[in-house]
C-alpha positions in Angstrom: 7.0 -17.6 69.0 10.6 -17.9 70.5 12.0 -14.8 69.8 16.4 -14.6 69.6 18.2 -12.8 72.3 20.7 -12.3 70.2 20.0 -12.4 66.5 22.9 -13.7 64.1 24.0 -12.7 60.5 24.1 -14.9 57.4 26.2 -15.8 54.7 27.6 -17.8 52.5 30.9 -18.7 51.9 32.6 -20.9 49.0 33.9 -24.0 50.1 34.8 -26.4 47.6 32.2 -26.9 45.2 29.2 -25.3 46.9 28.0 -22.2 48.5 28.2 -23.1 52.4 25.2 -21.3 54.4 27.3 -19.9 57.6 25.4 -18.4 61.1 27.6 -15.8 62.5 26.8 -14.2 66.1 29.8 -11.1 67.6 32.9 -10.5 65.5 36.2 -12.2 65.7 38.2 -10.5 68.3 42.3 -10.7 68.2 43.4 -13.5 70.8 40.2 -15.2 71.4 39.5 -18.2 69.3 36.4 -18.6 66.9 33.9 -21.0 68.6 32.4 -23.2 66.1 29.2 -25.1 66.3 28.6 -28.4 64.4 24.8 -29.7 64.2 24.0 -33.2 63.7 22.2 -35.3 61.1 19.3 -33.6 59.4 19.4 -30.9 61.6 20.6 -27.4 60.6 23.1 -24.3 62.4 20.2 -22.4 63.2 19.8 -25.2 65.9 22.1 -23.9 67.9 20.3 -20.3 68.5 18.8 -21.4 71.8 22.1 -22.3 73.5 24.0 -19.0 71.9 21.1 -17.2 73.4 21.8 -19.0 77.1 25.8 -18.2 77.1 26.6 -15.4 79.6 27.3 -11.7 78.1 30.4 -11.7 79.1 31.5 -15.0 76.8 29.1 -14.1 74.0 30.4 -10.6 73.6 34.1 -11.2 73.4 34.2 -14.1 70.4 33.2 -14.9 67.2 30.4 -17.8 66.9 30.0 -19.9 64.0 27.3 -22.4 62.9 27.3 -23.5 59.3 24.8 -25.9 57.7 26.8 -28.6 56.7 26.3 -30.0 52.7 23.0 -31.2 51.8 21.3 -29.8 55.1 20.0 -25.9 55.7 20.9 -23.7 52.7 24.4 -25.6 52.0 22.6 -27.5 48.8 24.8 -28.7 46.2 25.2 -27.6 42.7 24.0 -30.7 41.5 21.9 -34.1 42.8 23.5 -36.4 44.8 23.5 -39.8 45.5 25.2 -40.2 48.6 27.1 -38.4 51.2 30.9 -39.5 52.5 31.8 -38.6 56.4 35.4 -37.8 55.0 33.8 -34.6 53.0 32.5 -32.9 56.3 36.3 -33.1 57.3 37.5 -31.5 53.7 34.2 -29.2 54.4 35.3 -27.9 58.1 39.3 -27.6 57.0 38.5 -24.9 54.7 35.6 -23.0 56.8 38.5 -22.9 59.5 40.6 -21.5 56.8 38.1 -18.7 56.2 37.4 -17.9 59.6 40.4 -18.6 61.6 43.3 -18.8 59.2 45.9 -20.9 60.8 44.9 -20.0 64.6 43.2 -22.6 66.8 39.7 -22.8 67.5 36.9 -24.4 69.8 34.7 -26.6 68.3 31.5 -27.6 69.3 29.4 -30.4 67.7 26.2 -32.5 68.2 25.6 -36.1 66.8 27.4 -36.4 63.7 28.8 -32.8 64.3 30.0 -34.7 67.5 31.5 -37.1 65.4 33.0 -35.1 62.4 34.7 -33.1 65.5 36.4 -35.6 67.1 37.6 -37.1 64.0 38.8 -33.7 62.5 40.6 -33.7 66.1 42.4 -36.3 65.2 43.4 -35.3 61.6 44.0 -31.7 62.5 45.2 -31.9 65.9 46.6 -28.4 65.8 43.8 -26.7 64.4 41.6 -27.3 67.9 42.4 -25.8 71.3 39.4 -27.4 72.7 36.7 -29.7 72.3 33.1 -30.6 73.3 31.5 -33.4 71.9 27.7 -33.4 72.3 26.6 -37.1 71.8 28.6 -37.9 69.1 28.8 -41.8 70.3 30.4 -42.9 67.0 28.6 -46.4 66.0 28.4 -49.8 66.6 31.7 -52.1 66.1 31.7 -53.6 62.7 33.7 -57.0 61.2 35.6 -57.3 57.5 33.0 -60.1 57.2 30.1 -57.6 56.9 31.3 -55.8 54.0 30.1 -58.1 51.3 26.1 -57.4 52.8 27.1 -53.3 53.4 28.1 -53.0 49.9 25.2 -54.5 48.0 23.0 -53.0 51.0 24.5 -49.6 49.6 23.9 -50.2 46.1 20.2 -51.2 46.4 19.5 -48.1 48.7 20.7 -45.7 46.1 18.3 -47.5 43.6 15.9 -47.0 46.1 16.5 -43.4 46.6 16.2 -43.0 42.5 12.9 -44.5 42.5 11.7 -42.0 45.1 11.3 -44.3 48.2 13.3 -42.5 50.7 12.1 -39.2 50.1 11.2 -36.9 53.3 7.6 -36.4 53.8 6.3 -32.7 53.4 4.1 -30.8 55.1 1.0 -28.7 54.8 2.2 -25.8 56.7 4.8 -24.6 59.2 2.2 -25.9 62.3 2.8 -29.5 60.6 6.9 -28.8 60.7 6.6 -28.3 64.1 4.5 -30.8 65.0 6.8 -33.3 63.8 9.4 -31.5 65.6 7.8 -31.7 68.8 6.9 -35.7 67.8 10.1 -36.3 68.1 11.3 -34.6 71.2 8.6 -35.0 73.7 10.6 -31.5 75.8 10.9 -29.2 72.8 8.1 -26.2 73.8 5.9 -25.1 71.1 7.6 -21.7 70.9 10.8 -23.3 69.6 9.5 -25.8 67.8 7.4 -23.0 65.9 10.9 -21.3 65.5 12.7 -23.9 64.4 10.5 -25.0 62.1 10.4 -22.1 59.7 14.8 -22.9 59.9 14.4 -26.2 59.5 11.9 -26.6 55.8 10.5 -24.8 53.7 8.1 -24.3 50.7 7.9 -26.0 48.0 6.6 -25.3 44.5 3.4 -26.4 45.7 3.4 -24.8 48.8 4.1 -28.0 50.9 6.4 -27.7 53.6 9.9 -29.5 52.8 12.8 -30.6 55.2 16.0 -29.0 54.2 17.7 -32.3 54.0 19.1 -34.1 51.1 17.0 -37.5 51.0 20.6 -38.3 49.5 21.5 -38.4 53.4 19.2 -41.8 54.1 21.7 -44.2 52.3 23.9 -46.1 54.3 27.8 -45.8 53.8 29.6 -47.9 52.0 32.0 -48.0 54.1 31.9 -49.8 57.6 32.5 -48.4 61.1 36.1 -49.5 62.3 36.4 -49.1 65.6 40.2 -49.5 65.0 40.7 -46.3 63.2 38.6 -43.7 65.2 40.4 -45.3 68.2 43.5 -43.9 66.2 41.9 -40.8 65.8 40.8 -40.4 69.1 44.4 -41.1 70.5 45.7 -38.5 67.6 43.7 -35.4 69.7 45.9 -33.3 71.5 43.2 -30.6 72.7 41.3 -31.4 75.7 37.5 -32.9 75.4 34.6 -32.7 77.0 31.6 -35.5 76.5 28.7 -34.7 76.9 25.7 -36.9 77.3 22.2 -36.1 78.3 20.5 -38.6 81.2 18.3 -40.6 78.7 20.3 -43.3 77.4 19.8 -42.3 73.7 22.6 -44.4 72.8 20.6 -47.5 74.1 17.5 -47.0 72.6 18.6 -46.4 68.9 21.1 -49.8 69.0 19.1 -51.9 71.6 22.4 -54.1 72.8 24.7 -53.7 69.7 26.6 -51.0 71.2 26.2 -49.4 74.8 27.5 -46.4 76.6 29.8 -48.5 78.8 31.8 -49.2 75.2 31.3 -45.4 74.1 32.9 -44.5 77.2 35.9 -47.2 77.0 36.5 -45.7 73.8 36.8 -42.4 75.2 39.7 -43.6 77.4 41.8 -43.2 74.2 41.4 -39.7 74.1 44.4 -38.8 76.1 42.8 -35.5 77.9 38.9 -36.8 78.3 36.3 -35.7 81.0 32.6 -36.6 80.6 29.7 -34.6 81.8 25.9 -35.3 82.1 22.8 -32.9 81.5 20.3 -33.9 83.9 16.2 -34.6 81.9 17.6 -34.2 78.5 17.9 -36.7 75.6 19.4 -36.5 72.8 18.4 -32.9 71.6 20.1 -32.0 74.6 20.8 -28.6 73.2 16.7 -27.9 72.8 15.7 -29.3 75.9 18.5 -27.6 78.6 20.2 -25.2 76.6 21.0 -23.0 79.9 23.0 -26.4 81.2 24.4 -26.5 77.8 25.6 -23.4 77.6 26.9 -23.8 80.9 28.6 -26.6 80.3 30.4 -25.5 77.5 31.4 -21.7 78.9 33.0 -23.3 81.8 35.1 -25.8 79.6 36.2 -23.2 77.3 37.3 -20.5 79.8 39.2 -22.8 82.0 42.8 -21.6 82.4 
């Protein structure tokens, strides 16, 4: 099994209404900003372990790094069910872990998938709060009209009667071997080692002794809301820290919308970002972080110790 180069701490922090599950690796060090590490959808902060492990000693050794679980993934569960989950309480969520950690000092943030996209959003909202920025294919989504909301709406209500009826529950497991099967299932580069790590981070046991993903089902209902391309191109113009974009070489992006939104627009909505560079990790998808975390790492050490 994988075994950590550096091991981190846990704890948990209150945020809100809930306990947040936080992964901390060094200690905060005056003058050098907290680097914080957002994972993506059903995914969880221990995620990031394989990239902390790549980053030089030299960077590692001289900052704080944090990777919560966000709500309703990891150990971040809720203090009572839920029937859906709003993008605009991951912003709430990350203002207040920022007060914990940082106080009222900038940080770098660092997030994957939705992490991407909760980043550059809260980039936009909290310009101040964010020296720098690297968004790990966090594309957004596709372009939406007003005429769509009638259908999202009702398409919302009948999935949260779904999810009440028990139809969009995750599927367990018999054991950890099963977890990381799965794993591996879905991301053909992930090497058994990790994927047996990861696995024992990513579910665990129920009350009868299946394997569960720690993931609200809660997370499978669509949003009420639609995409409007309009306002995250206003938050995207709102970021003052510089940002790097970060895609891996297979076309993720394409596969998942198959022609309703393609990189070429992703990256035409980057040009609102007023300081934007893009970057590419060479036979990666979109567990970019898994498959080259040395790149990663890389990628991100250089961006954040630039002068």
């Amino acid at each position: 099994m994988y075994q950590p180069l550096r091991p981190c701490r846990c704890e948990f922090i209150r945020i809100r209404t809930l306990n947040y599950h936080v992964r901390l690796w060094g200690d905060a060090q005056p003058g050098t900003p907290p680097l914080v590490l957002a994972h993506g959808w059903m995914d969880v902060g221990a995620s990031y372990q394989f990239v902390v492990d790549a980053f030089s000693a030299a960077f590692a050794t001289g900052r704080q790094i944090i990777a919560p679980d966000w709500r309703g993934f990891g150990l971040s569960t809720l203090p009572a069910p839920c029937d859906h989950y709003q993008m605009a309480d991951y912003l709430a969520d990350l203002d207040q872990l920022l007060d914990h950690y940082a106080g009222g000092a900038p940080v770098d943030l660092v997030g994957h998938s939705m992490g991407g996209n909760v980043a550059m959003m809260y980039a936009g909202v909290r310009p101040a709060r964010i020296r720098r920025l690297v968004n790990l294919e966090g594309f957004g989504m596709p372009a939406t009209q007003p005429a769509q909301a009638p259908k999202r709406y009702a398409q919302w209500i009948d999935e949260i009667r779904q999810l009440e009826r028990g139809e969009m529950a995750l599927k367990a497991y018999d054991d950890l071997a099963g977890v990381a099967q799965r794993l591996m299932k879905t991301n053909r580069r992930l090497a058994q080692n990790k994927a047996d790590w990861l696995a024992g981070h990513w579910a665990r046991p129920n009350a009868q002794g299946r394997w569960e993903i720690l993931g609200d089902p809660a997370h499978k209902v669509i949003s009420a809301q639609l995409f409007r391309v309009d306002e995250a191109l206003a938050l995207y113009a709102a970021i003052t820290a510089p940002v790097l974009a970060v895609q891996a070489s297979d076309d993720s992006l394409g596969m998942w919308w198959k022609g309703k939104y393609s990189l070429d627009e992703y990256h035409q909505r980057l040009t609102h970002v007023p300081n934007c560079r893009t970057a590419v990790v060479q036979d990666a998808g979109h567990m970019l972080h898994h498959d080259q975390p040395q790149a990663v790492a890389e990628l991100i050490e250089g961006f954040l110790s630039e002068v």
